[in-house]
Structures are given as C-alpha cells and as structure tokens.
C-alpha positions as CSV (number, residue, x, y, z in Angstrom):
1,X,124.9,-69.9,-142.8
2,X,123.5,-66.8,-142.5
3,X,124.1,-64.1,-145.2
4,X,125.6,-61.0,-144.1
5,X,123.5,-58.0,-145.5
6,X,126.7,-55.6,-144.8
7,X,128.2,-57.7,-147.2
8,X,125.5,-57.7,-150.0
9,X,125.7,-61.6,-149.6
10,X,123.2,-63.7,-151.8
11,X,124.5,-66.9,-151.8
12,X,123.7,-68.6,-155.6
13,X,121.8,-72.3,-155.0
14,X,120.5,-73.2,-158.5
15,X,122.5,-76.2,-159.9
16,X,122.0,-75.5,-163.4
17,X,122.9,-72.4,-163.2
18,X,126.0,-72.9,-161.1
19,X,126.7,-75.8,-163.9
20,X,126.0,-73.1,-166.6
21,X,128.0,-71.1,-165.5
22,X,131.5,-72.7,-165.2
23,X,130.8,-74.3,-168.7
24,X,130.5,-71.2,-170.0
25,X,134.8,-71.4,-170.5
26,X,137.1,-74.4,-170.8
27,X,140.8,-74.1,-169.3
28,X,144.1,-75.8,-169.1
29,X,146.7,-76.6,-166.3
30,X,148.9,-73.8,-167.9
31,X,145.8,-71.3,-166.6
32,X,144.4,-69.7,-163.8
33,X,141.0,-69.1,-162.6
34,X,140.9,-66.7,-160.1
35,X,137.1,-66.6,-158.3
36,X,136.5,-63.3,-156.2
37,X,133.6,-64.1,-153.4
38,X,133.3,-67.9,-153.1
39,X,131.1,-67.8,-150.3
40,X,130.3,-71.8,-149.0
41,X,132.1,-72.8,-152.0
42,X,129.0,-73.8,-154.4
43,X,130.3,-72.8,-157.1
44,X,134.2,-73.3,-156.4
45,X,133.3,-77.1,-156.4
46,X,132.6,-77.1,-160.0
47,X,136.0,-74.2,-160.8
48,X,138.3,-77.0,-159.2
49,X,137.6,-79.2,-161.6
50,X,138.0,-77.6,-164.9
51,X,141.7,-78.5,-164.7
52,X,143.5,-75.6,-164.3
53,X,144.4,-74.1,-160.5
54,X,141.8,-72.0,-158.7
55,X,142.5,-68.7,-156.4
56,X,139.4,-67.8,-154.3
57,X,139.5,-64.2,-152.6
58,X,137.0,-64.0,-149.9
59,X,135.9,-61.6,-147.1
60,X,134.0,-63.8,-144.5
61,X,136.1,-66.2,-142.3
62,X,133.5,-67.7,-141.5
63,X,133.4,-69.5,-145.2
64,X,137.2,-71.1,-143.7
65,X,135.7,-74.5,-142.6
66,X,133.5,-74.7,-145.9
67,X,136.5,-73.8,-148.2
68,X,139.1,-75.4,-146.3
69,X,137.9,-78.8,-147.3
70,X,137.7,-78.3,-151.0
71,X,140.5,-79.5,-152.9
72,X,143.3,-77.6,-155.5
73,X,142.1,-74.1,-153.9
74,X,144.1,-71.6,-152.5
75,X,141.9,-69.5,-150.7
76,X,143.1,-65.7,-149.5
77,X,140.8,-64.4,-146.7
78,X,141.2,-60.8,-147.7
79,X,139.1,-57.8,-149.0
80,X,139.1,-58.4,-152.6
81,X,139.3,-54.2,-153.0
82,X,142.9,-54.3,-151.1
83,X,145.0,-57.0,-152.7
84,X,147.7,-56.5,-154.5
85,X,147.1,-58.3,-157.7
86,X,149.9,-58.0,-159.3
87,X,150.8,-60.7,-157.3
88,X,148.9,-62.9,-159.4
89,X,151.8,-63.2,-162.4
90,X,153.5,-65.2,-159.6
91,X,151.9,-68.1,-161.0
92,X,152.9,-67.6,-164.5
93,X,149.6,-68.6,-166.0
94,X,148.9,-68.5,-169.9
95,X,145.7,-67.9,-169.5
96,X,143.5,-66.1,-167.0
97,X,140.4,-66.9,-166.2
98,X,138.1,-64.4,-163.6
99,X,134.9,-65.8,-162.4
100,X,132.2,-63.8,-159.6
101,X,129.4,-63.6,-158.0
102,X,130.0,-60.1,-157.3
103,X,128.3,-58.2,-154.4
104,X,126.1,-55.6,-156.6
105,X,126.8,-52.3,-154.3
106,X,130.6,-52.7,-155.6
107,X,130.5,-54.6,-159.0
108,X,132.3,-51.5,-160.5
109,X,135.1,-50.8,-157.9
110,X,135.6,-54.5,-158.3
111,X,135.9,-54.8,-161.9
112,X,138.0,-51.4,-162.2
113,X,140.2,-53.1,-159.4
114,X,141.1,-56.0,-161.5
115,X,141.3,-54.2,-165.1
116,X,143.9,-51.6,-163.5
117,X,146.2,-54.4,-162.3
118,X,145.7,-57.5,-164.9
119,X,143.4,-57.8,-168.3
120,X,142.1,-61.2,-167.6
121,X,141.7,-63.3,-170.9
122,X,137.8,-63.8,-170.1
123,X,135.9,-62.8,-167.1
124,X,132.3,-64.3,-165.7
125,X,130.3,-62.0,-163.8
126,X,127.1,-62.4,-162.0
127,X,126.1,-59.2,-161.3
128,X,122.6,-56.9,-161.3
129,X,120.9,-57.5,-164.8
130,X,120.6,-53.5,-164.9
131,X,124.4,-53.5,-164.4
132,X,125.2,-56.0,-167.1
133,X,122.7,-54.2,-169.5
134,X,125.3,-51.4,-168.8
135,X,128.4,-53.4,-169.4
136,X,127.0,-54.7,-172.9
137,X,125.0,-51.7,-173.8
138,X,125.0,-50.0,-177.2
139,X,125.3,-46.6,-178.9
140,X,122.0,-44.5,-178.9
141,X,120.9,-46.7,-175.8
142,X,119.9,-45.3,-172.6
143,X,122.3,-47.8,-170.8
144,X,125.5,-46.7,-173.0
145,X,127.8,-44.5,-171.2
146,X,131.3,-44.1,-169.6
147,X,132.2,-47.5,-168.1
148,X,130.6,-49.1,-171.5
149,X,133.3,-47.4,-173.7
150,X,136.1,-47.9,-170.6
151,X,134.8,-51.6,-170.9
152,X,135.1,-51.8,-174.6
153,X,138.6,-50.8,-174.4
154,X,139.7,-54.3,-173.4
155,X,137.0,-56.0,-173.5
156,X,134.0,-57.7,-176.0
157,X,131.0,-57.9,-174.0
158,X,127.6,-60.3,-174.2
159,X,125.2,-61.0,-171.9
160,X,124.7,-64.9,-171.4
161,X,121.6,-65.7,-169.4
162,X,119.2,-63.9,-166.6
163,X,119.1,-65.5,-163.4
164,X,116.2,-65.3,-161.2
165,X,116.0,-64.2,-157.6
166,X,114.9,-67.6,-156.4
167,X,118.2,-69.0,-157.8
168,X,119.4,-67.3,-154.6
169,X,119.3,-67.3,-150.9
170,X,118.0,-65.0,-149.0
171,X,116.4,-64.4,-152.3
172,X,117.7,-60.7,-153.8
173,X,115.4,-57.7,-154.6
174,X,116.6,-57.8,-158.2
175,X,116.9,-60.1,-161.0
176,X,120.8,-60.7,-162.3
177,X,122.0,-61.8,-165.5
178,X,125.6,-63.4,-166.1
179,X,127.7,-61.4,-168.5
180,X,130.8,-62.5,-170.4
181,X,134.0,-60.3,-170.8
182,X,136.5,-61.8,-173.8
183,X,139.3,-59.8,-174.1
184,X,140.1,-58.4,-177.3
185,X,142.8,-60.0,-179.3
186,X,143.9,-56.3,-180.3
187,X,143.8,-53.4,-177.6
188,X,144.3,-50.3,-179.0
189,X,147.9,-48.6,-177.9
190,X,147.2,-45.4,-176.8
191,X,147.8,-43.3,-172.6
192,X,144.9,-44.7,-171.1
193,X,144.9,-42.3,-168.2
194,X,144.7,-39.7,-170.8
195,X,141.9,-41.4,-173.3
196,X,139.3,-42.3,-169.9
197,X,139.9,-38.5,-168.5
198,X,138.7,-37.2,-172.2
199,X,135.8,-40.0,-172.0
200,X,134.8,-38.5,-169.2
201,X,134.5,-35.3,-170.1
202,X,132.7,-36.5,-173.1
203,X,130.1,-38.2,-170.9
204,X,130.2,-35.7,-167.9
205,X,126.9,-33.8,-168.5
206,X,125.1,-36.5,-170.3
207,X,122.4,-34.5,-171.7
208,X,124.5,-32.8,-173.0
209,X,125.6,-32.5,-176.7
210,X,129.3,-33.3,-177.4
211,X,129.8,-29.6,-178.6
212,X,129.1,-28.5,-175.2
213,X,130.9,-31.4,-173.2
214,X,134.4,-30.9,-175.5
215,X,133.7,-27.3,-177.2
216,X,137.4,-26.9,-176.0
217,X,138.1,-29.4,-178.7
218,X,134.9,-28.8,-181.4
219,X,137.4,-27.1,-184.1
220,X,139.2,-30.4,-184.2
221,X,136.5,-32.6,-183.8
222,X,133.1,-31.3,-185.8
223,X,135.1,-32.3,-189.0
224,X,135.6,-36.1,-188.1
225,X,132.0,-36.3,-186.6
226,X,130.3,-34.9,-190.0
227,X,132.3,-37.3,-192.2
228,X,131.6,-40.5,-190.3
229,X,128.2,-39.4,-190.6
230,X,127.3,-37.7,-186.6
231,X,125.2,-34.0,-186.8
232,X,126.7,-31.6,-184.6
233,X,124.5,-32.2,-182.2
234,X,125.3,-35.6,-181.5
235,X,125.3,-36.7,-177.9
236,X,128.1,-39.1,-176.3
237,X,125.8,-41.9,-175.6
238,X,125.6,-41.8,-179.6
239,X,129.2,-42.2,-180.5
240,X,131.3,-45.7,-180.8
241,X,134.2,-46.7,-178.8
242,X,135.8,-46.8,-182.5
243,X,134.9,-43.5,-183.1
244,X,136.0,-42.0,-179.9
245,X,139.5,-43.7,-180.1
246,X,139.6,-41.5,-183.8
247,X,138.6,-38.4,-182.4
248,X,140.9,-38.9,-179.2
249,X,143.8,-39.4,-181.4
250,X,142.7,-36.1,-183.8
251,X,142.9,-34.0,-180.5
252,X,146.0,-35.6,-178.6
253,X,148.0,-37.4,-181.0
C-alpha cells in the first residue's frame, strides 16, 4: 500500500512498539476505545483485543478490504475533522479510551476536535516529538504555551517513549514520541470559552511580559502575581495553569 503524502500517512511497522503502545492502558467491556487513523489495521489488531469494543475513524477507502476483515471493529470511513462526536455517547461507555497515530500537519485540529465534543478518560497519541514536548511542556520552558495550559485544563500529561523514524514506513522526516493524556479526576468549573479567550491574550505576544499582554487587567492582577512569588515582569510562558485559573477568577469572577 502506498502511503498517501496528501494525507501525511506514515504507516507505524515496529511490533514492539505497536505492542507498547496498546499496553500502555487496560479496559473493560463497559468501555470504549475509539482509534482515529487505523490505516492497514496494524495496530487495531492488538485494540480489538483488549476487551472492550473498538471505533476506528478513517479517511482512505482504500484501508476497507484491510479493515473489513478484523474482527469487533466498527469502522466509519469518514474525515475524522467532520464527525459529529457526540454521537459517541450512543454507546454508553464507562470509560473512554482514545488512541492515534495522528497525521502531524493536523495533531492540533484533531485533538481540539475531540476535547470540544467528549473528554476522553485517557488518550494515546503518536504524534511529532516536538509536538508532544509541547503537550507536556513546563513553565519557564520554551515549549510552554497556549495549547499546554488549554491541555492542562482536562488533562495530566507525560511523555511515554520516542519512536524512531525507521519504526515507520515510508520512514518520516521527524522522530515522534507517544504521549499520554489522563484526564483529571477534578476539572476546574469555570466558562471555558471565557478562561481560553483570556489565555490567549495572555500568550498572544509571547515576548511579551504579562503587563503588556493584560495591562487592561494589571490593577487586578500585579497583587496575586507578587504574593505567589512572580516579578512584574513575569512572562506567560512563566506562569502555571494553577496560577492562571487564580488570576482568571480575580478578573472575571
């Protein structure tokens, strides 16, 4: 099979690390994994057999006759980007499990496209290592920025294991790393729409100091930055989710 580039298909070959990766969770029959680009299948063969049932989305017919002979999948031959997800509570799962090799030109529509519909209990990514360093990324780290705080909103995030190009084939340009999403047992209650438009504002001139980005709000906020220990020249890409949530709530609650 020949990988579509106008896809950004890399189809994953390693064993071990297809193994590794479908051990990294455990499920039930009450669950549901749902596995968005399952290309030949390679790693859907080991997903249908971790007991609970498995919902592939993929793009490319041409992965019917592959797909079409595994057994317990349902596979939807659709663009992953325009499903309606909120069909998935259909299935009344207790558990949901999201697992991808996710084509690196759209990892982030993809992942805001699930997160706006459903918060999966865990999600599985195989994505860019540059873009999970992103996802997990720290405060005061050059990697730390809007869609790391939007992330830690639902989400506790590690990096599991870097996969090599050769694990591939055609064999990618980049190396990619499998990252781990558990959601938090405690999501802080608050308008969303609301809290990411003031995160970006925080973030939207990175160089920036926070004074400049929000000086709209600095009266309010210069206070709660001093006595959790931030100078006044403190950047976004310095500041927690924690402490963001606190100075959200100072300024809109």
């Amino acid at each position: 099979m020949r990988a579509k580039k106008s896809l950004g298909q890399n189809f994953l070959k390693d064993e071990k690390v297809l193994a590794d990766i479908a051990n990294l969770f455990s499920s039930e029959k009450k669950d549901l994994i749902l596995e968005i680009g399952p290309g030949m299948g390679a790693l859907t063969k080991y997903l249908v057999n971790k007991k609970a049932p498995v919902v592939a989305y993929e793009i490319d017919l041409r992965m019917k006759e592959y797909l079409d002979k595994i057994s317990n999948l349902e596979v939807i031959y659709q663009d992953f980007l325009t499903t309606n997800l909120e069909e998935v509570k259909k299935y009344q799962y207790q558990n949901l499990f999201v697992v991808a090799n996710i084509p690196y030109y759209i990892t982030t529509p993809i992942v805001e496209h699930i997160i706006k519909n459903v918060i999966p209990n865990k999600m599985i990514l195989l994505v860019q290592k540059e873009v999970a360093e992103r996802f997990c990324a720290k405060p005061n780290t050059k990697d730390y920025g809007y869609f790391t705080v939007f992330l830690n909103h639902y989400f506790n995030c590690h990096q599991e294991f870097v996969v090599p190009a050769t694990a591939f084939s055609p064999e990618p340009k980049v190396t990619s790393a499998v990252v781990v999403l558990n959601k938090k047992d405690v999501i802080e209650q608050l308008d969303e729409k609301k809290f990411f438009a003031f995160l970006k504002m925080a973030f939207r001139q990175k160089r920036k100091t926070l004074k400049n980005n929000l000086k709209e709000y600095w009266l309010i906020i210069e206070p709660l930055l001093r006595e959790n220990g931030y100078s006044s020249n403190v950047r976004a890409e310095s500041i927690s989710y924690e402490m963001f949530v606190i100075l959200y709530r100072a300024i809109f609650l």
